[in-house]
C-alpha positions as CSV (number, residue, x, y, z in Angstrom):
1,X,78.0,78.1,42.5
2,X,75.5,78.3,45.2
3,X,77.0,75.5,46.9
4,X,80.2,77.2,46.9
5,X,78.7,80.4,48.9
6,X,76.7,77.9,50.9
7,X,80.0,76.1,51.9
8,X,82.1,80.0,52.2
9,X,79.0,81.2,54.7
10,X,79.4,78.0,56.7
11,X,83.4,78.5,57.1
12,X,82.4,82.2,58.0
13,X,80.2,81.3,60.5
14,X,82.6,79.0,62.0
15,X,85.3,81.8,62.3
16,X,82.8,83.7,63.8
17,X,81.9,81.4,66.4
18,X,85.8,80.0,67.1
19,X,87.1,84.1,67.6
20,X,83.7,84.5,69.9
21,X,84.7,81.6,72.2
22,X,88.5,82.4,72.2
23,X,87.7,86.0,73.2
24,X,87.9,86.6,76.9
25,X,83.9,88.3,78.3
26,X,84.1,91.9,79.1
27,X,83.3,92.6,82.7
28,X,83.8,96.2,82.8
29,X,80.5,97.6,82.9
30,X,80.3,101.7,82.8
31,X,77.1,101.5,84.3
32,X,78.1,100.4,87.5
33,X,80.4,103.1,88.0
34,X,78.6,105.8,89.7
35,X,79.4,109.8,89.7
36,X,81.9,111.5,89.8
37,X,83.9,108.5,88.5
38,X,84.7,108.8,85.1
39,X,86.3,106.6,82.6
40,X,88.4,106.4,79.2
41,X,89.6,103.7,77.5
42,X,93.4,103.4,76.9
43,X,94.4,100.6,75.3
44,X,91.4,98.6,75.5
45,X,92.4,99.1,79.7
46,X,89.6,101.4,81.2
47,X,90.9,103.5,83.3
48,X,88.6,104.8,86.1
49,X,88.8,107.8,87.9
50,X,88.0,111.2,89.4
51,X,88.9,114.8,88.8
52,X,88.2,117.4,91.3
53,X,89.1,121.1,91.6
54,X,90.9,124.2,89.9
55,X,94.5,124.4,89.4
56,X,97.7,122.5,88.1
57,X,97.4,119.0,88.1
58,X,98.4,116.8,90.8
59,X,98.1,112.6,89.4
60,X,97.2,110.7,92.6
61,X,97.9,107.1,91.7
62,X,95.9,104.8,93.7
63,X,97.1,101.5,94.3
64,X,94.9,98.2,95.6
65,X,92.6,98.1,97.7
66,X,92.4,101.7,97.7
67,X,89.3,103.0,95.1
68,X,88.9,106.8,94.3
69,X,86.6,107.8,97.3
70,X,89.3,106.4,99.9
71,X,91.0,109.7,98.7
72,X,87.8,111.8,99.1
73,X,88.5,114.0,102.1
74,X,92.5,114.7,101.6
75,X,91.4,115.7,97.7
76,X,88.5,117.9,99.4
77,X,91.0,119.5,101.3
78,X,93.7,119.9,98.1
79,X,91.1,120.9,95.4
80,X,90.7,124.4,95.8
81,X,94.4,124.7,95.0
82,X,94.7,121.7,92.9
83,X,93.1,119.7,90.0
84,X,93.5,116.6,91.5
85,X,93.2,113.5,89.5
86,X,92.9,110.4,91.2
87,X,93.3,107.5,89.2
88,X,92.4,104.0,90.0
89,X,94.3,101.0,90.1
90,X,94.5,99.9,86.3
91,X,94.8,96.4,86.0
92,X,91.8,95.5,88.3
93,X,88.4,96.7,85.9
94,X,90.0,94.7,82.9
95,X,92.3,92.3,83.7
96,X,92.4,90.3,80.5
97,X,93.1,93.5,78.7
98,X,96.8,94.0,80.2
99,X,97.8,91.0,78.2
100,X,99.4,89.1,81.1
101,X,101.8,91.8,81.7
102,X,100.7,93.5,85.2
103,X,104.1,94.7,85.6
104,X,105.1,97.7,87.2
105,X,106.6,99.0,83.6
106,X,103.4,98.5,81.8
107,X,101.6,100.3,83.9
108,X,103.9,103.5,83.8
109,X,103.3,103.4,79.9
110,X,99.4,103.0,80.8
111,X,99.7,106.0,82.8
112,X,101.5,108.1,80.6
113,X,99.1,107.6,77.7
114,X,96.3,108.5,80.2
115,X,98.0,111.8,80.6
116,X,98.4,112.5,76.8
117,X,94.5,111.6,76.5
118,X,93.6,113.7,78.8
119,X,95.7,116.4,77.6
120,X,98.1,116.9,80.6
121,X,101.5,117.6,79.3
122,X,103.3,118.1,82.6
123,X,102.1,117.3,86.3
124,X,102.9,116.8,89.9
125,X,102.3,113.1,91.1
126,X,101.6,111.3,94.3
127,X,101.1,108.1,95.8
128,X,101.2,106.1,99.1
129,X,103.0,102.5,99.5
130,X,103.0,101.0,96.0
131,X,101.8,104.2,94.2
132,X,104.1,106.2,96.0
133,X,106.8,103.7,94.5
134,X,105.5,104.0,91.1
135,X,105.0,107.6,91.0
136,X,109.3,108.3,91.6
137,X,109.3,105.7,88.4
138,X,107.2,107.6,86.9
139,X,108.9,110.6,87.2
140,X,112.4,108.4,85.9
141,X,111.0,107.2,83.2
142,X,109.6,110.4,81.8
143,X,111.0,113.4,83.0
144,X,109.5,115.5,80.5
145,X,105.6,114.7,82.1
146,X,106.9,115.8,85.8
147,X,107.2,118.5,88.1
148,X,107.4,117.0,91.2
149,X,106.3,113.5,92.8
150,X,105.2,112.8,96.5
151,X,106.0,109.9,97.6
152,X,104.0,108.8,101.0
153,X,105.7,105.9,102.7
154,X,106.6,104.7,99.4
155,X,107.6,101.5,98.3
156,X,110.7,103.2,95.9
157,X,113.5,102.1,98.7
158,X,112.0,98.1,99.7
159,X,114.6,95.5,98.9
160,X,113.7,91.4,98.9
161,X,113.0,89.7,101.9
162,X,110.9,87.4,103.8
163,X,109.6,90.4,105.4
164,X,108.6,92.1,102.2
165,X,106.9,88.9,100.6
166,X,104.3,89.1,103.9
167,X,104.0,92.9,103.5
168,X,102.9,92.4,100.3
169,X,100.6,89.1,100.9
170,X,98.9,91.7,103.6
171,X,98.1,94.4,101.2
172,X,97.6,91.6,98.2
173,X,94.8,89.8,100.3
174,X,91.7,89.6,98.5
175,X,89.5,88.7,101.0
176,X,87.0,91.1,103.0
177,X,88.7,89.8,106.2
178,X,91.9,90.8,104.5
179,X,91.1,94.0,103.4
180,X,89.7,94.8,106.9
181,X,93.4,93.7,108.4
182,X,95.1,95.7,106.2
183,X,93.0,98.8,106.8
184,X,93.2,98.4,111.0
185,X,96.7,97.7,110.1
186,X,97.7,101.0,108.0
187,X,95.4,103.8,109.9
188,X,95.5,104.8,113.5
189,X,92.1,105.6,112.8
190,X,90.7,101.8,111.7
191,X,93.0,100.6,114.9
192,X,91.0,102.4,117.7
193,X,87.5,101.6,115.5
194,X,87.7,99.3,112.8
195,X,86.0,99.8,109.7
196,X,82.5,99.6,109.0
197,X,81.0,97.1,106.7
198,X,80.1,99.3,104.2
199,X,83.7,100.6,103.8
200,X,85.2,97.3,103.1
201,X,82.4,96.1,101.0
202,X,83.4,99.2,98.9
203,X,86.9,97.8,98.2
204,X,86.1,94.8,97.8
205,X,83.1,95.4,95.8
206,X,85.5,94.7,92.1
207,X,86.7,91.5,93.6
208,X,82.9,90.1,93.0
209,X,84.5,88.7,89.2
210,X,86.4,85.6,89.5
211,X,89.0,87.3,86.6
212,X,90.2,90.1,88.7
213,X,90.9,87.8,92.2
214,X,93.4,86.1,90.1
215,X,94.3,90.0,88.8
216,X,95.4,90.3,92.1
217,X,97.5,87.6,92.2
218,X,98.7,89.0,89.0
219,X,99.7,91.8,90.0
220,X,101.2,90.7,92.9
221,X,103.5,88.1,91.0
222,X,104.9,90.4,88.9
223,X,105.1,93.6,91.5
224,X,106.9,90.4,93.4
225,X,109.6,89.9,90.3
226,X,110.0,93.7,90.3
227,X,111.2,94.2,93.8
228,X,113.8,91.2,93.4
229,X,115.3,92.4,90.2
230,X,115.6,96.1,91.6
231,X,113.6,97.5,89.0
232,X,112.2,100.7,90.8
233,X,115.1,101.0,93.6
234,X,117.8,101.1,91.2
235,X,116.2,104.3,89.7
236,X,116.3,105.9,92.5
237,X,120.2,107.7,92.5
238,X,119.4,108.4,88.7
239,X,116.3,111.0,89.9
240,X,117.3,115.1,89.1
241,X,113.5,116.2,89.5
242,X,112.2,117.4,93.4
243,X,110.9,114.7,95.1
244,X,108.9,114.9,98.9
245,X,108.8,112.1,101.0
246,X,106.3,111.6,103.6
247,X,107.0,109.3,106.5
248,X,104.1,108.5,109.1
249,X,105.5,108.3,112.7
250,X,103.2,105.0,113.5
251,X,103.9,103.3,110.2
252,X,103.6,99.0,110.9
253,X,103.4,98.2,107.3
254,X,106.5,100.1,106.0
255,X,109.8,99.0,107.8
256,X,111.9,102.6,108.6
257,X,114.6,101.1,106.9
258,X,113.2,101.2,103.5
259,X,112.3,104.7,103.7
260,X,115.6,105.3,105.0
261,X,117.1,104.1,102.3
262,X,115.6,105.7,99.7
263,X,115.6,109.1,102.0
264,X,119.4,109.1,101.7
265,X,119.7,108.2,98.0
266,X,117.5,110.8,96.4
267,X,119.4,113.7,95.6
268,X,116.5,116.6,96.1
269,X,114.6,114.4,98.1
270,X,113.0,116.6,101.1
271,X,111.2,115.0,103.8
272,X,108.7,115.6,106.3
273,X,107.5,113.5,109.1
274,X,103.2,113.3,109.5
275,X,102.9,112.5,113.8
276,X,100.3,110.5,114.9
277,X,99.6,108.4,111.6
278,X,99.8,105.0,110.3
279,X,100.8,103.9,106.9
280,X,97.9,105.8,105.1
281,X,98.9,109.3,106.7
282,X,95.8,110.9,104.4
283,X,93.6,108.8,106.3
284,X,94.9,109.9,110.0
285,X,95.9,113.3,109.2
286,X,94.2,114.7,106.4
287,X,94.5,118.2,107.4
288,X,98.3,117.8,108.0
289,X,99.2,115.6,105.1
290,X,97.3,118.0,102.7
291,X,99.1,121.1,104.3
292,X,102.8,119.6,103.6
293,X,101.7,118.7,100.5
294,X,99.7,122.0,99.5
295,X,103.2,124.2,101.2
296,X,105.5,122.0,98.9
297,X,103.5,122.1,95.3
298,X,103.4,126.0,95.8
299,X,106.7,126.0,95.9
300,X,107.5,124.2,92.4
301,X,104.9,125.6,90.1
302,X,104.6,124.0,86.8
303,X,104.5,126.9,85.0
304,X,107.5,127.4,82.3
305,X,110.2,129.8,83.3
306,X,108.9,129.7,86.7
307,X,111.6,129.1,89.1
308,X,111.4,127.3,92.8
309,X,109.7,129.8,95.4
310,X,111.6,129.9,98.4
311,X,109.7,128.8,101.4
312,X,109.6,132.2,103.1
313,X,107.8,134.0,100.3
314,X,104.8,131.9,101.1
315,X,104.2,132.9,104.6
């Protein structure tokens, strides 16, 4: 008999070891996340983030390199209107929690169970260049979460080419010279000085684990397989739900075509042109950019039985 249990605690101890090894390490610490980030766990995917301000919620999706204090002053300047929720890109704290699936799909799911555990039953949502992309799919997919969405020289209206795969290798780069290219390539303001050290260090900071520099490649990949199969553009004549799009006069990154495109396929698409700003318009005009976007919320309030404002009444 006591051999038996000897021989059962040895097979236990086995298992034990075996699952340890197959498990992949955790490298999400919470402790190196310092205030006013915030985290909660959603599918064993942490997702990081910051809440600011009073209001209806506006969902800022932020999308790589960007982190939650590139958005500081343009959610500064939205706050006192807005609850502004910036999330951070999901995939990149935890890679080996999103399975192997970094698609753009997943991620909507990811971020619709982030609004249900945070409460939020219907919101506006906003993003720039990817985010601004997955924010109209957001809004296709579930209709019943959205408001509005702002999309700021959005990715929504790219097609395949050879032009898009090097778009995507500039914003993909996962290097600290890369990062500081795409930065000096997306803001007027990096172009005429370039960012300091400490700035990129702070995007690149994440990239320190091995696990999320092939994250990025990841994500890239499979963002890669959703442009050629049309997964976000087809959506786009489907969309019954107001959308703004915000095109940046100085834009290199985001060929006019694409925005064009997606300009003229949206049904209640508005648009508004930011002047004197590169592909991250809330970087070069923060004061403008908030003001279209503050003028244009105001005028769709979430509130039930609530119906559009007409632009007049708010002047």
């Amino acid at each position: 008999m006591r051999r038996r249990y000897m021989r059962y605690f040895k097979v236990v101890i086995i298992l034990l070891i075996v699952t340890s090894c197959a498990s992949p390490k955790a490298i999400f610490r919470p402790e190196d996340l310092h205030t006013p980030l915030r985290w909660v766990m959603i599918d064993h995917i942490p997702m990081v983030y910051t809440i600011q301000g009073e209001g209806e919620p506006l969902v800022i999706l932020s999308s790589f390199p960007l982190r939650a204090d590139s958005w500081r002053e343009f959610v500064t300047l939205l706050s006192p209107s807005f609850r502004v929720i910036v999330i951070e890109t999901p995939w990149l704290w935890e890679p080996h929690a999103m399975g192997d699936d970094f698609s753009s799909e997943h991620l909507l799911q990811v971020y619709r169970k982030f609004l249900k555990k945070l409460g939020i039953k219907k919101t506006h949502v906003l993003g720039v260049g990817e985010g601004g992309g997955l924010a109209v799919a957001f809004g296709h997919h579930f209709p019943e979460h959205i408001r509005t969405v702002i999309s700021v020289n959005g990715f929504e209206g790219v097609t395949w080419s050879g032009n898009t795969q090097k778009m995507l290798e500039r914003f993909y780069s996962s290097t600290e010279e890369g990062i500081k290219e795409l930065l000096k390539a997306s803001s007027l303001r990096y172009q005429q000085q370039g960012p300091s050290s400490e700035e990129v260090r702070y995007l690149f900071e994440p990239l320190q684990e091995k696990e999320r520099l092939q994250a990025v490649q990841a994500r890239m990949t499979d963002l890669s397989q959703d442009i050629k199969s049309l997964y976000i553009t087809a959506m786009i004549e489907y969309i019954d739900f107001s959308v703004l799009i915000i095109r940046s006069d100085n834009d290199a990154v985001l060929p006019e075509k694409y925005a064009a495109y997606a300009r003229n396929r949206i049904h209640q698409a508005e648009y508004q042109t930011v002047q004197t700003a590169g592909h991250f318009a809330f970087m070069d005009q923060p004061e403008k950019t908030a003001e279209i976007v503050r003028n244009f919320l105001l005028r769709y309030p979430i509130a039930e039985g609530l119906k559009s404002v007409p632009l007049h009444k708010l002047f």
